[in-house]
N, C-alpha and C positions, 0 to 999 in steps of 0.2 A: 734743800736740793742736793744730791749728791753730785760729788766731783766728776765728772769725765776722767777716762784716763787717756792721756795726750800719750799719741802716735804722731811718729814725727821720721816719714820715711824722704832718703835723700838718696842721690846718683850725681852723675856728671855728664849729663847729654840734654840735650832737647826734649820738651814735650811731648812731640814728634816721634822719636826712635820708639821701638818695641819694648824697651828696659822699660824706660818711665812708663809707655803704655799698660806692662804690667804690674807698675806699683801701683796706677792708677785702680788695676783690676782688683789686686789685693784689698786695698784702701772700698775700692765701692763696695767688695763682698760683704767687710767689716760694719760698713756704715749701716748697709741695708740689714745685718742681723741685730746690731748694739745700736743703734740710732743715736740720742742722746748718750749715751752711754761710755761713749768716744769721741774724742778730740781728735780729729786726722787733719795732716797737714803733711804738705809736702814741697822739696827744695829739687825742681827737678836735676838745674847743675851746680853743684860746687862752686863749678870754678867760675860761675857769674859774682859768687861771691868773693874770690879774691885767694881762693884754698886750691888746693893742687889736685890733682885726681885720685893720687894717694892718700891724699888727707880724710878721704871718707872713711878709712881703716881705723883711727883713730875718735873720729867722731859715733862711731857707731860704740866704740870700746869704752869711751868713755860715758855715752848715755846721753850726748847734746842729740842724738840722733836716735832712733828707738831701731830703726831699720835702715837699710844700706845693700848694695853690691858692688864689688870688685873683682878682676880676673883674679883665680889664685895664681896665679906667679908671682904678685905682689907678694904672698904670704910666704912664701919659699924659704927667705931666712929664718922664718919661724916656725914652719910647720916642714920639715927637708922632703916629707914621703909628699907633697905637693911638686917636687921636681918628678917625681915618676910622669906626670901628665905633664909637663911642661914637654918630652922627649920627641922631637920628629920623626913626622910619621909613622907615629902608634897606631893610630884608627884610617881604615878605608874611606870610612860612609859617614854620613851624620848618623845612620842605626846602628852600628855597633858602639858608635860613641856613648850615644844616649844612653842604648840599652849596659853598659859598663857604667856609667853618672847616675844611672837611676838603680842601679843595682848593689851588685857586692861592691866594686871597686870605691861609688861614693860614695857607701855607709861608712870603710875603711876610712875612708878621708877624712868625713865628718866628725867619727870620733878622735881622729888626731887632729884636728882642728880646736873642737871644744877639749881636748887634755889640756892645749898651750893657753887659750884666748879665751876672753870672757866673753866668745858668742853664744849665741845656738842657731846652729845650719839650717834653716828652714826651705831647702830646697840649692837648686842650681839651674839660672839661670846659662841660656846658650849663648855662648859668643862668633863658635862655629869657626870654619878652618881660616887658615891666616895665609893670604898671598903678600908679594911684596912688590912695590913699586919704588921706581927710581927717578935722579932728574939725569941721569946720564947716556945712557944706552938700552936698549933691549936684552934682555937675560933670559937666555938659553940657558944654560949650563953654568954650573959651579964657577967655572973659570971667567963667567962675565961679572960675576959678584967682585973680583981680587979689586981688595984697595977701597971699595965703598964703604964707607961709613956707616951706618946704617942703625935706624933706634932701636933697641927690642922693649921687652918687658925687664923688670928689675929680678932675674933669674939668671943664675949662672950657666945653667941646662940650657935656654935659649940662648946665652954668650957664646957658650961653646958652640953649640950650629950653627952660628952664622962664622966664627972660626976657621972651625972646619971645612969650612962653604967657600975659605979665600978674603971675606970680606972683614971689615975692622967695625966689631961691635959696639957699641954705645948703651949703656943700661941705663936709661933715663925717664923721668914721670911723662905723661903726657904734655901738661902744659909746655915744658922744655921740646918737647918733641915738636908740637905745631910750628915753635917758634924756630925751632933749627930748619923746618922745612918748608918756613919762608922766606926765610935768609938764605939759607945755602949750606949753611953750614954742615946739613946731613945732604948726603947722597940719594939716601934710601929710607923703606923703615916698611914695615910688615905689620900688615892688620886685614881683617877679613872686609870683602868690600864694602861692607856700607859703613864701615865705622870710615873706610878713605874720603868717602863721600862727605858723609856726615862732620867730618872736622877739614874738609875743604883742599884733605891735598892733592887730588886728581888735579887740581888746577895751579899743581906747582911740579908734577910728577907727569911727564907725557908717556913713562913708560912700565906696562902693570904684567906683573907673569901667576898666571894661576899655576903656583906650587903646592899649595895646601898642605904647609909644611909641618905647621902646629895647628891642633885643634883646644881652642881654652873655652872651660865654663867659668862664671863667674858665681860663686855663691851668692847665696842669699843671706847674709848675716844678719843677726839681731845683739840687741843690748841686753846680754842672759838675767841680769839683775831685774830688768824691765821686765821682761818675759815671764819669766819665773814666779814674779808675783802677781803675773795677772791672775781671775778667776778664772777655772779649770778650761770653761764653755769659748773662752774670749781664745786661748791659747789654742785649744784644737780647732776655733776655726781658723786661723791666725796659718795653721800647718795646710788645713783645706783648703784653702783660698791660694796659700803659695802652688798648692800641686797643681789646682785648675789654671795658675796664672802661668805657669812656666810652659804646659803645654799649649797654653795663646801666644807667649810670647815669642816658640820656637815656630810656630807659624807664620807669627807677623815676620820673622827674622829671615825665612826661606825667600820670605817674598821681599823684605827688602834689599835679599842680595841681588835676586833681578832686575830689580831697577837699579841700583847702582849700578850695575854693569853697563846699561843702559844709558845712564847718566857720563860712565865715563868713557862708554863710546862716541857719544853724543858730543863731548869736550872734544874730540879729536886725537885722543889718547889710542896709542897702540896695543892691545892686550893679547897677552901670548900663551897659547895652550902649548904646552910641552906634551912631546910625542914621548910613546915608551923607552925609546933611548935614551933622553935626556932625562927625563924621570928620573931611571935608574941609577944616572949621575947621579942628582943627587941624593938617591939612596944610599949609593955606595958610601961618598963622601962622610957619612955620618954614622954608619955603624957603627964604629968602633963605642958611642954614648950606651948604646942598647947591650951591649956586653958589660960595658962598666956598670951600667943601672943592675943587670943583674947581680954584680960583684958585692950593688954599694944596697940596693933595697930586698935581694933576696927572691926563687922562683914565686911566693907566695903570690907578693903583688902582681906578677904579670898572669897568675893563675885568676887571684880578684878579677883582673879585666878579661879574663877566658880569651886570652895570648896564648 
């Protein structure tokens, strides 16, 4: 009888969210073409096991994992041209996002990605735009940030904007992050609604401002050694199956920001649309990154994402 070959894809969320959703969709595409032929199994969170949310970078790199995703900001210290998307308020829409991730700009990525890491990019998942919630007051404008703490991603590009925005940066994993925004210990901390949902701090946070300051995808990484030696047919549907998964999963994702919001109305949470004034606060507030980006990565890449 011949071997299966064991797929072993993992995340850090619930069964429940869109990610796992669409490993699960990957995963069924596979089964139903290879049947026996594959071992699929999957860890929907990390950190039930006792691993950090970063830890899945390394588990994917080293092959315990055959597949994985993570925000690239995570990857910024090793991949730099991954700070170009880390930059506030790049993208208007989620379509000119996509259409930039699914285009020049992600291929750009992709290959600096696979120069550093022993992946292969098999797509990118949406994480979509990041508001921020606090346990302190309502945030209108740059000047109600001054002095919060506040968690971001582990990117300098995001340090610097919240910086610049007044408040006192934190660059911390997730796990650390839940825990600071149980305890008290953070003020603040920015993520797109249903992930606030989804790790419970709307119910430590009564106060939520739609900024949509950052917009992050999350690659789709593989273990290139795994990959690499499957048979030709297993590998290109392996790519199939990620492209049909990511546009399910930016589906499921539209829709789960609606009910978050919903959900953290519903908590008695106050959420705040910023008018075109304040806005442009904190537009201003941050320009000066978008000149230095262009200093430090050159007009190419802003041409890649048809800026």
């Amino acid at each position: 009888m011949k071997t299966p070959i064991q797929i072993r894809m993992g995340g850090y969320g619930p069964p429940t969210t869109a990610f796992s959703k669409a490993l699960k969709f990957i995963g069924d595409r596979l089964q139903s073409q290879f049947g026996d032929d594959v071992d699929i199994k999957y860890i929907w969170n990390i950190m039930d096991l006792g691993y950090r949310g970063e830890d899945i970078l390394w588990l994917v790199e080293s092959g315990l994992l055959s597949l994985g995703y993570q925000s690239s900001s995570y990857l910024t210290d090793r991949v730099p041209e991954l700070g170009f998307v880390d930059l506030p308020f790049l993208f208007a829409s989620n379509a000119q996002a996509r259409a930039a991730i699914d285009g020049d700009l992600g291929r750009h990525l992709t290959e600096c990605i696979e120069a550093r890491i022993d992946y292969r990019i098999i797509g990118y998942f949406e994480n979509g735009f990041r508001h921020i919630s606090n346990r302190l007051r309502p945030v209108h404008r740059p000047e109600d940030l001054t002095g919060m703490k506040i968690r971001v991603l582990p990117s300098d590009v995001q340090a610097r904007t919240f910086a610049l925005l007044g408040a006192k940066p934190q660059k911390m994993d997730l796990t650390e992050a839940i825990a600071g925004v149980v305890d008290g210990s953070l003020d603040a901390q920015e993520n797109p609604l249903a992930n606030t949902v989804t790790y419970g701090v709307h119910k430590f946070h009564p106060y939520h401002t739609l900024t949509g300051h950052f917009y992050i995808s999350r690659p789709i990484f593989t273990h290139r050694a795994s990959v690499d030696s499957w048979p030709p047919e297993l590998r290109d549907a392996l790519y199939a199956a990620a492209t049909e998964a990511i546009a399910f999963q930016r589906q499921l994702s539209e829709r789960e920001a609606i009910d978050a919001r919903a959900q953290i109305e519903a908590a008695g949470c106050e959420i705040v649309t910023l008018d075109a004034n304040e806005q442009k606060a904190f537009l201003d507030a941050v320009q000066p990154q978008h000149a230095d980006a262009r200093a430090l990565f050159g007009d190419r890449i802003f041409q890649l994402a048809k800026l």
